[in-house]
LUMTI-461228 format. One record per residue (C-alpha): residue in three letters; x, y, z. Coordinates in steps of 0.001 Angstrom, whole numbers, padded with zeros to 6 digits, always signed. Layout:
! LUMTI-461228
AlaXYZ/...
! end
This chain:
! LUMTI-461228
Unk+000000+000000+000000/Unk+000845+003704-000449/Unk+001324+005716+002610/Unk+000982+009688+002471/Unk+000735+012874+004472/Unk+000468+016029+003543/Unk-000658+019740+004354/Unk-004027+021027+004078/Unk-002581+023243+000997/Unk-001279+020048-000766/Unk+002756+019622+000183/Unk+003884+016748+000846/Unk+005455+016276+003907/Unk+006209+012156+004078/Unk+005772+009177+002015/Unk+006768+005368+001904/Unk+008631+003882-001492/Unk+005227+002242-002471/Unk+003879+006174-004098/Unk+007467+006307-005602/Unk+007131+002673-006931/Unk+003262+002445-007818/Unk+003301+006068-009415/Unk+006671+005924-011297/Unk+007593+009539-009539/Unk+010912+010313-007915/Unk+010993+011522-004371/Unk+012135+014503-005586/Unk+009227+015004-008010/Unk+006811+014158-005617/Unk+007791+017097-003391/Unk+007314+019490-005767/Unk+003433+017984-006708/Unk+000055+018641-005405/Unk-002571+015490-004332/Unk-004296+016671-007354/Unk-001627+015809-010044/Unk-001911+012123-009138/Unk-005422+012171-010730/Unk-007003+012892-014480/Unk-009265+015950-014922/Unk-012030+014400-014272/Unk-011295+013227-011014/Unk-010009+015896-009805/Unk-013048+017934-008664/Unk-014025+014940-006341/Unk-010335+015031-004734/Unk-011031+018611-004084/Unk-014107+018501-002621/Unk-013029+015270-000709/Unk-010033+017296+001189/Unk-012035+019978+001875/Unk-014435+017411+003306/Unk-011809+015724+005531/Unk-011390+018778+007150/Unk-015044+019337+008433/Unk-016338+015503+008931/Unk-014953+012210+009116/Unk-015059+010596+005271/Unk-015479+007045+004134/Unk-012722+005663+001684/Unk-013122+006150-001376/Unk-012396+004527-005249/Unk-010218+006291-007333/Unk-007519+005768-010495/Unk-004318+006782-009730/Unk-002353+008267-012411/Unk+001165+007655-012944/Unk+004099+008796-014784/Unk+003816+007154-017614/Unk-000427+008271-018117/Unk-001289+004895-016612/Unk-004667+004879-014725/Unk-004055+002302-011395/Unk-007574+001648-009458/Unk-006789+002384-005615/Unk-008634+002315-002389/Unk-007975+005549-000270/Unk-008706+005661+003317/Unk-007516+008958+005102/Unk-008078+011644+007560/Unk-007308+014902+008692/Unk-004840+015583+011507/Unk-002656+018128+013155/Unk+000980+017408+012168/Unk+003543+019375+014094/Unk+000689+022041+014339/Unk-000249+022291+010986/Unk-003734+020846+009777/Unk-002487+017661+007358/Unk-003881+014599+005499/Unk-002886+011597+006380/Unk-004067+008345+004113/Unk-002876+004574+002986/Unk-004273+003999-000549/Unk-004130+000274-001916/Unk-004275-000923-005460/Unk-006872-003111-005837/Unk-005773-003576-009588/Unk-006298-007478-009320/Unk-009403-007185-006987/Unk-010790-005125-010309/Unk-009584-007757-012421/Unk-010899-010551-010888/Unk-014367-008835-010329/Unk-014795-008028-013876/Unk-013806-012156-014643/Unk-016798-013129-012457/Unk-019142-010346-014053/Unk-018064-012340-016920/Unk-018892-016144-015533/Unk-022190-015165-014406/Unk-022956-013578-017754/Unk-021569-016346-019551/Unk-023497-019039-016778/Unk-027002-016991-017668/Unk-026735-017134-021515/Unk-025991-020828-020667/Unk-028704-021349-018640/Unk-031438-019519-020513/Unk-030300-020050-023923/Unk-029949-024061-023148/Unk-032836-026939-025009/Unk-032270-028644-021735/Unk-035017-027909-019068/Unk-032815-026544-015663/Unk-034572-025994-013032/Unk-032748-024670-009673/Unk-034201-025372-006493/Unk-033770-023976-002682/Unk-034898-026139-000115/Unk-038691-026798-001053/Unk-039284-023820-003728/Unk-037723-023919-007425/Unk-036041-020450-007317/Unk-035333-020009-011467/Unk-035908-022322-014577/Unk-034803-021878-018026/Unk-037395-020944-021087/Unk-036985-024889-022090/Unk-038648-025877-018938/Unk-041257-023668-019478/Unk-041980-024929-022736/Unk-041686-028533-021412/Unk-043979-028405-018561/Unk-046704-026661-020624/Unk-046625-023741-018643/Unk-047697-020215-020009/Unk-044916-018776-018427/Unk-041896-018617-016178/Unk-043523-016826-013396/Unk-046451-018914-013210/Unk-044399-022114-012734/Unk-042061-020406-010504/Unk-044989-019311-008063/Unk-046484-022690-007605/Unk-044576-024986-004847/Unk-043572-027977-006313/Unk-045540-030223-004324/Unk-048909-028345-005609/Unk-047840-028411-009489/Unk-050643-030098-011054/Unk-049876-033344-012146/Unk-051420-033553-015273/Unk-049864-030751-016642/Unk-046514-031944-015190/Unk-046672-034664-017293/
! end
């Protein structure tokens, strides 16, 4: 994770290798930037309003792309809070990369979208029950059960289907 601090006007006072590392900026860069240039244009309107908020209220973290050096946009997770710092009003924060968290959220967006064109598009009936209720059923069922439609044979319990419609 990236640690940070800096004043309430934007210098930064201390940081750990990881912003140096993560961000592709030398220490020496770094003390001569502003919160602000670590983010696109667009973003930069909610960091603004964020450390302005920091000062008045405790925030939750927040989601954010991290720009670095070389125009790369990293997704972080930034937790931080104001403080007094040698009697000056500072930010303090840890942001984390959740790069592969992103990553591996968009691969199971993926599965279930894949698993529901599966399932609905399928000439197999598939039924899914929980406990004693069927809880989804493909199109196929439908159409195999002589039902009118999906909902219908989804309300019924499956011990009150009636039987000679069930087949």
């Amino acid at each position: 994770g990236i640690f940070y601090l800096y004043t309430r006007e934007g210098r930064f006072i201390r940081w750990n290798k990881n912003l140096e590392t993560i961000s592709g900026y030398s220490a020496r860069e770094i003390r001569k930037m502003h919160p602000f240039d670590f983010y696109d244009t667009d973003e930069k309107a909610k960091i603004k309003k964020r450390i302005t908020q920091l000062f008045q209220e405790k925030v939750p973290g927040v989601e954010l792309q991290l720009l670095t050096k070389q125009k790369k946009k990293v997704p972080v997770y930034i937790n931080s809070m104001a403080i007094i710092y040698e009697g000056e009003p500072c930010v303090v924060g840890m942001a984390t990369d959740i790069s592969q968290l992103k990553k591996t959220q968009q691969e199971l967006v993926e599965s279930e979208e894949a698993f529901k064109r599966l399932f609905q598009e399928s000439s197999e009936a598939i039924l899914i029950l929980d406990g004693k209720k069927f809880i989804d059923c493909n199109e196929a069922t439908v159409s195999l059960l002589g039902y009118p439609s999906r909902e219908e044979f989804l309300f019924q319990p499956p011990w009150k289907r009636n039987s000679s419609r069930d087949g």
